[in-house]
BANU-32787 format. One record per residue (C-alpha): residue in one letter; x, y, z. Coordinates in steps of 0.02 Angstrom, whole numbers, plus 32768, in hexadecimal, padded with zeros to 4 digits. Layout:
BANU-32787
AXYZ...
END
This chain:
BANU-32787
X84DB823385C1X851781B28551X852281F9848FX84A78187843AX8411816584B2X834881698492X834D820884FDX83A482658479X8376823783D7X830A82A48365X826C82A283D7X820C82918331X824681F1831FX81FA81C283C5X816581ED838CX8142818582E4X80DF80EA82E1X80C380538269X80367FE98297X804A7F778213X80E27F458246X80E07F5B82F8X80AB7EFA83A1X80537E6B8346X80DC7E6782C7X81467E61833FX810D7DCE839FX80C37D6982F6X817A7D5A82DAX81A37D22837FX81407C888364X81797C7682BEX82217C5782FDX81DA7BEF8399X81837B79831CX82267B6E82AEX82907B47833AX82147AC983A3X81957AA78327X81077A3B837DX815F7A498425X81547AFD8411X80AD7AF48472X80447B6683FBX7F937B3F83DCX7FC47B518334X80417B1682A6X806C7BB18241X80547C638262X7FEB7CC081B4X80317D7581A3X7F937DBB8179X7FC67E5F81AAX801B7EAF8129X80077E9E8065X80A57E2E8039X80637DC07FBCX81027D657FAAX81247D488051X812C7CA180A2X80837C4E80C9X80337CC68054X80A67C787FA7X805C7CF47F29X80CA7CA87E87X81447D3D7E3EX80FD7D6B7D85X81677CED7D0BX81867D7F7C88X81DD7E027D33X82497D7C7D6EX82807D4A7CC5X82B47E007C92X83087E0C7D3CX83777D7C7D39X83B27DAB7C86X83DB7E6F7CDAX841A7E237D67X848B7D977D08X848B7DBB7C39X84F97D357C25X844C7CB17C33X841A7CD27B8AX849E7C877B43X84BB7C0F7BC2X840B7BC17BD0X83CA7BFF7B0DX83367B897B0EX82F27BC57BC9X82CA7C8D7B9BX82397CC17B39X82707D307A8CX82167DBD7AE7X82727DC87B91X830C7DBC7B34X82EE7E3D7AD0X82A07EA07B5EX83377E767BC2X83AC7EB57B41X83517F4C7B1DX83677F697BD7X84147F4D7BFDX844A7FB87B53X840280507BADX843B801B7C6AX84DE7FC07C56X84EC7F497CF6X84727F5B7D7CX85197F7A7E16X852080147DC6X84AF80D27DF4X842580FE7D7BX83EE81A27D60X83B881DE7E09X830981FF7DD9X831881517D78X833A81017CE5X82F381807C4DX82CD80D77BDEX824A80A17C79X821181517C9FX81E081597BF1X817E809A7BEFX813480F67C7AX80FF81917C2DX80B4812B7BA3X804C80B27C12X7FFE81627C64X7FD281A57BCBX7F9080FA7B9AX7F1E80E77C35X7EE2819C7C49X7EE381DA7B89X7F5982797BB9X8008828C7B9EX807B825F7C0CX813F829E7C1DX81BF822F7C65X822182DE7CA4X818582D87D27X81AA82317D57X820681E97DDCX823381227E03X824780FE7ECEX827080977F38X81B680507F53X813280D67F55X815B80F78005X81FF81457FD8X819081C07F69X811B81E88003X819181FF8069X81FA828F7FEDX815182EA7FD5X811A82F2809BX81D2832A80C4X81BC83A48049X811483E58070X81418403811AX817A84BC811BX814684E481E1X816D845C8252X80DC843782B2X807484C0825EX8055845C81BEX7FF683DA8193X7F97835B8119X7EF18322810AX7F0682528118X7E7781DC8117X7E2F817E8199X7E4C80F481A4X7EFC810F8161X7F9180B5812EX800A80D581B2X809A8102814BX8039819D8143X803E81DD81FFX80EB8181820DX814181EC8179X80DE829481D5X811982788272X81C382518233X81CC831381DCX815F83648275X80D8837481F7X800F83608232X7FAE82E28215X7EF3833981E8X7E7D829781F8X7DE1829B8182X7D6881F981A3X7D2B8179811DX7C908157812CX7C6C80938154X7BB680848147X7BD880D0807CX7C568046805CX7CDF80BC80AFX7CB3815C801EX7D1881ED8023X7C93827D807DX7CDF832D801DX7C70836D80BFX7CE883128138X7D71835080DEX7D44840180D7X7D2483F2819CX7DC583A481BCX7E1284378165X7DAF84BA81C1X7DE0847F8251X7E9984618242X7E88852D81FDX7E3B855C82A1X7ECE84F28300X7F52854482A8X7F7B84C7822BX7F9F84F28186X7F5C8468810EX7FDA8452808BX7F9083B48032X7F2483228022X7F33825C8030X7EB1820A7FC9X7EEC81487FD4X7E7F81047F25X7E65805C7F28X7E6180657FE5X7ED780378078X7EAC7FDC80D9X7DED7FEB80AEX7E047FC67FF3X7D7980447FC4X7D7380907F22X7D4181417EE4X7CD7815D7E6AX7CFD81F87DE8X7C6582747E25X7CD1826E7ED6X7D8682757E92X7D4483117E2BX7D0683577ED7X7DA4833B7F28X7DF883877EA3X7DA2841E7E94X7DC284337F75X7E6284217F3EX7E4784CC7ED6X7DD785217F60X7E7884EF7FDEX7F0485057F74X7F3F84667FA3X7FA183CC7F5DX7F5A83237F32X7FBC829C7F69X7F6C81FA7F07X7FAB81557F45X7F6180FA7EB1X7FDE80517ECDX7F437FDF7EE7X7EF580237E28X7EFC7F617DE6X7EC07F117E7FX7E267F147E45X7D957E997E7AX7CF17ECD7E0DX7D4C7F397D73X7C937F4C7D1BX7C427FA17DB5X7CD77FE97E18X7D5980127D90X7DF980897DAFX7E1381367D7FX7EA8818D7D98X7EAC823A7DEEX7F1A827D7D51X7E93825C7CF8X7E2382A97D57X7E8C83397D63X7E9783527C9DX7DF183337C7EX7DD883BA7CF7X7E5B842E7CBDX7E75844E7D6BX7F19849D7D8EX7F3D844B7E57X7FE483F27E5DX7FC983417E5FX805482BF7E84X801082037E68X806681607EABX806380B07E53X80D280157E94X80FE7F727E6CX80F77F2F7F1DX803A7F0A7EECX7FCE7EF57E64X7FFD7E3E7E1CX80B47E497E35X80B27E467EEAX81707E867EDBX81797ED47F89X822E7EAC7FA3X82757EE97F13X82387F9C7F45X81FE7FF57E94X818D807D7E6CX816B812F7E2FX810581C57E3CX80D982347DC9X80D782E07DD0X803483547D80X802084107D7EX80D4842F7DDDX814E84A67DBEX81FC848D7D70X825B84D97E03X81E0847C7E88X821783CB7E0CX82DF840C7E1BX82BF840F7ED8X827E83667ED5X8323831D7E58X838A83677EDDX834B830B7F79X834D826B7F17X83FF82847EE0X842282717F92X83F281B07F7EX844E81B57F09X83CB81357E96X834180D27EB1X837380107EA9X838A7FC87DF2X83317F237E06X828A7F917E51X829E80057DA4X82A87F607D3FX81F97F117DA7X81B97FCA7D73X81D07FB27CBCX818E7F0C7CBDX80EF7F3B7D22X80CA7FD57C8FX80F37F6E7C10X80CD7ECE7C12X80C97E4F7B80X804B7E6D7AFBX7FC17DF57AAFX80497D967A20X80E57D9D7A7EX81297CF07AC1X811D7D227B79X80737D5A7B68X800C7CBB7B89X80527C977C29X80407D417C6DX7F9D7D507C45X7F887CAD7C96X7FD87CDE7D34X7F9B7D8F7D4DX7EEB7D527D24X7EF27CB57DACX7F347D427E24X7E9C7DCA7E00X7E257D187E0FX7E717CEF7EB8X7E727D907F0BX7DB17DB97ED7X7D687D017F0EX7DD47D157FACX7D9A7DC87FD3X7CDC7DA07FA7X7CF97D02801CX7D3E7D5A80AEX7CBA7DE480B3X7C327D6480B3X7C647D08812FX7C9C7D8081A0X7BED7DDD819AX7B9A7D4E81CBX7BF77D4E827BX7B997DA2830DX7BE17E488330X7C457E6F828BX7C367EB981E8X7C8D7ED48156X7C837F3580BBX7C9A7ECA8029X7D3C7F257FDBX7D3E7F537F1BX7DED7F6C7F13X7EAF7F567F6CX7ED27EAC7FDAX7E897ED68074X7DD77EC280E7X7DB97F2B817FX7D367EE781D2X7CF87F458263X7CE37EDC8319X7C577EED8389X7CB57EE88440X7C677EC584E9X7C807F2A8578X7CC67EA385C5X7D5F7E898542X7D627F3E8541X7D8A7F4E860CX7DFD7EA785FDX7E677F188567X7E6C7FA885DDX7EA17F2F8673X7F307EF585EBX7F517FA285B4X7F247F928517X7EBD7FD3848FX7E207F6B8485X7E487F2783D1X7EED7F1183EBX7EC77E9F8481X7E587E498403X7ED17E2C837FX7F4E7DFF83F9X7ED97D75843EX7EB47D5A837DX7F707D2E8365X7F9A7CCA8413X7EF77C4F83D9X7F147C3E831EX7FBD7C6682CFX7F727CEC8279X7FAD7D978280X7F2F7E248252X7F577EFC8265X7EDD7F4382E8X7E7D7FD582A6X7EB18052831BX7F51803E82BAX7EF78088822AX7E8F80FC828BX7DC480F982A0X7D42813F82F1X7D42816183BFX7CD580C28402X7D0880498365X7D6B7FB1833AX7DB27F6482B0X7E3B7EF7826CX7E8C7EFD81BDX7EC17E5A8177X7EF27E2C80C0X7E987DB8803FX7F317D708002X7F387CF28081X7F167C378017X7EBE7BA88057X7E357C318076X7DA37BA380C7X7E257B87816FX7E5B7C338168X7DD17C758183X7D7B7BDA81DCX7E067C1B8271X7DCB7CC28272X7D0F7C8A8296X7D477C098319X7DA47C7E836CX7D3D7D2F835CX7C8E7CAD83B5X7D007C6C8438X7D527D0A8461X7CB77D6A8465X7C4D7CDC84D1X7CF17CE68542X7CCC7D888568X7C057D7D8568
END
C-alpha cells in the first residue's frame, strides 16, 4: 500500500463534512474561473456568480467596506513608520491607539502571549463587564484564531470516550459543529428548532434529545446554543436562556454559547441581545460556561484576518492550565486578528477624531443588512411553495422549499438530496450560489436553503431567485 493514501488516513477524517463550503462551493468557483477566463464566451446564462453561501462580507461581489478606524490601526501595527511618513493622513486617535498597541506588542512578526496579548485580553475583559454589568478577568480569556479555533479546543477537549461522548447541537446547525465532532470521534446529539416559533429553542426537545442519547449510550457532555442564530438568525429571549441554563444544572453539562452574531442585530427595541454570562450571574448558577465572540462578523466583516476569543465562566484553574497548554502548541493566535479584536471591543468613543466616520459606517452597515433582510423575507414568502421566517438577528434567511414529487424522484434519479438538486439547478440558472439545508440539518420530509443578506443590489438578487424558484417548480409541475 502506498504510505499516504485515503485508505489510511485517520478514518475520522473521512468522515467530516462542511456544507458550506462543499459541492456548490466547489462548482460556484468553477464558473468563477470559467467567466474570468472566457467571460461572455464562457456560455453561462449568467455574468457573475453571487457567493451567497457563506457569510464573507468582504468578499468579492458582496464589497462590504472594511471599518476606516480597523484598517487604520492595522496599517500603523503593520508599518509604524506611516505616522511619520504620511502625518496629515492618521486620525490623533489611531495614532495614539496604534502606539499604545505596539508599546505592549513590539512588531507584529513576532509570538504574543499564547493565550494573547494581556493589553487586548484586558479591553476585552472590560467590554464584558461593560455589556453584562459583571466582572470580567482577562486570565479567563483567550484570543483565537477566529472563533472556530475556540470551538474546535473545547469539542477536542470534551471528548473523553471516543464515540461514547457527545454534544447537544442545534438543528439546523452550523456545520463547523458536526465537522469539529467528527474530527475528535465525538457525537453529534441533534435537538430541533422549532420553525413554525421563528426557529425557538424547545427546553422539551432538548431534554428528549438528551434522554435519548442516555438510553443509546451517549454520554452528553455539553450544549451548543448558537445566539443570534446560524443559519436561522433566531434569537432567544432571557425566560429560555434561563431554562437552558438551569438543564444545564439538572445535566451537569457545559454551555457552549456561540454569541459571534450579538451585533447583528435587525430590530434592537423588540429582539435585543443578552449574553449567556449574564444570564449565568444573574442566575448565580454555577455550570461552566465558555462564550465565543469574533470579528469575522458583526460590522467588521474581518473574516480573513481570523480574530476572536472566548471567554471562560465558572471553570476551574487546572481545567484553564489545560486549555494554555493545548494553545501553546499553536504557538499564538495571529497578531493582526488580536489587533481587529481590540478594535472591535473598543472602538472610538463619541469626541474622538475617528468617531464620526465610524459611526457613519457601522450605522450604514446595521441600515443595509436590516432593509435587505426585511426585503428578502418578503419577497420570498410571497413565492408559491416557500416560506421564510423573517430573521431578528445574524446575516442569514432559511427559507424552507415546498418540493414536488416530481423534483423529488428527478434528485433521486441524480443521486442527490432533493435540495441540493435544487440549489444546484439554483446555481447552473443564476450565478448564485446558496447552502442546501440538509447541510445544516432539518426535519425528515423538509427543504430548505440558507443564503446570506449581504448580497447588494438586493431588487435583482432576489428578482433571480423568484424567476428561477416559478420556473423550476412549473418545470417540474
Amino acid at each position: 500500500m502506498h504510505p499516504l493514501s485515503v485508505d489510511n488516513l485517520n478514518p475520522a477524517v473521512l468522515n467530516v463534512q462542511y456544507a458550506v463550503r462543499g459541492e456548490l462551493a466547489i462548482k460556484a468557483e468553477e464558473y468563477r474561473v470559467r467567466l474570468q477566463e472566457n467571460g461572455v464566451a464562457s456560455g453561462l446564462p449568467f455574468d457573475r456568480v453571487i457567493s451567497s453561501n457563506i457569510g464573507n462580507p468582504q468578499q468579492k461581489g458582496l464589497d462590504q467596506p472594511p471599518i476606516t478606524f480597523v484598517r487604520q490601526v492595522a496599517a500603523l501595527m503593520e508599518y509604524p513608520e506611516l505616522a511619520h511618513l504620511a502625518p496629515n493622513v492618521f486620525p490623533k486617535d489611531v495614532i495614539a491607539r496604534a502606539k499604545e498597541l505596539y508599546d505592549e506588542i513590539g512588531s507584529i512578526g513576532a509570538y504574543s502571549h499564547s493565550q494573547g496579548v494581556p493589553l487586548i485580553r484586558k479591553s476585552v475583559a472590560k467590554f464584558i463587564s461593560d455589556r453584562d454589568g459583571y466582572p470580567s478577568d482577562p486570565a479567563q480569556i483567550f484570543l483565537t484564531g477566529g472563533a472556530s479555533a475556540g470551538v474546535s479546543l473545547l469539542i477536542s477537549m470534551l471528548i473523553n470516550k471516543p464515540n461514547k461522548s457527545g454534544i447537544l447541537i442545534p438543528i439546523p446547525q452550523y456545520p463547523l459543529y458536526t465537522a469539529t465532532l467528527s474530527q475528535h470521534s465525538g457525537v453529534a446529539i441533534p435537538y430541533l428548532l422549532d420553525e413554525p416559533s421563528g426557529w425557538s429553542t424547545s427546553l422539551d426537545e432538548v431534554r428528549s434529545a438528551l434522554n435519548k442519547a442516555i438510553q443509546d449510550g451517549v454520554e452528553p457532555r455539553a450544549l451548543v446554543i448558537i445566539n443570534p442564530g446560524n443559519p436561522t438568525g433566531a434569537l432567544l429571549n432571557k425566560e429560555t436562556q434561563a431554562e437552558v441554563v438551569k438543564l444545564c444544572e439538572e445535566y451537569s453539562l457545559v454551555l457552549l454559547a456561540d454569541e459571534v452574531y450579538q451585533s447583528n442585530l435587525h430590530r434592537p427595541d423588540t429582539h435585543p441581545f443578552t449574553s449567556f454570562k449574564k444570564v449565568v450571574r444573574d442566575l448565580k448558577s454555577p455550570i461552566p460556561l465558555v462564550s465565543y465572540h469574533s470579528i469575522s462578523k458583526g460590522v467588521s466583516g474581518e473574516c480573513g484576518r481570523r480574530g476572536g476569543y472566548f471567554e471562560c465562566t465558572n471553570i476551574s484553574s487546572d481545567v484553564i492550565a489545560m486549555m494554555y497548554k493545548m494553545v501553546s502548541v499553536m504557538l499564538c493566535p495571529p497578531l493582526q486578528g488580536q489587533i481587529g479584536v481590540d478594535c472591535m471591543v473598543r472602538p472610538p468613543k463619541e469626541g474622538e477624531e475617528s468617531y464620526p466616520l465610524w459611526k457613519e459606517e457601522t450605522d450604514k452597515i446595521h441600515k443595509a443588512l436590516r432593509e435587505r433582510t426585511a426585503l428578502m423575507a418578503a419577497r420570498l414568502n410571497k413565492l408559491p411553495g416557500v416560506s421564510c421566517v423573517d430573521s431578528p438577528g445574524a446575516l442569514y434567511l432559511f427559507p424552507k422549499i415546498e418540493l414536488s414529487d416530481k423534483i423529488i424522484a428527478a434528485a433521486n434519479a441524480a443521486g442527490k438530496v432533493p435540495d441540493t438538486f435544487y440549489a444546484l439547478a439554483l446555481l447552473d440558472a443564476t450565478g448564485i450560489c446558496v447552502v442546501p439545508g440538509s447541510g445544516f440539518g432539518q426535519k425528515d420530509g423538509e427543504y430548505h436553503y440558507r443564503l446570506t443578506c449581504l448580497c447588494p443590489g438586493v431588487d435583482e438578487y432576489v428578482g433571480k431567485l423568484e424567476r428561477f424558484h416559478l420556473e423550476f417548480t412549473a418545470k417540474y409541475s
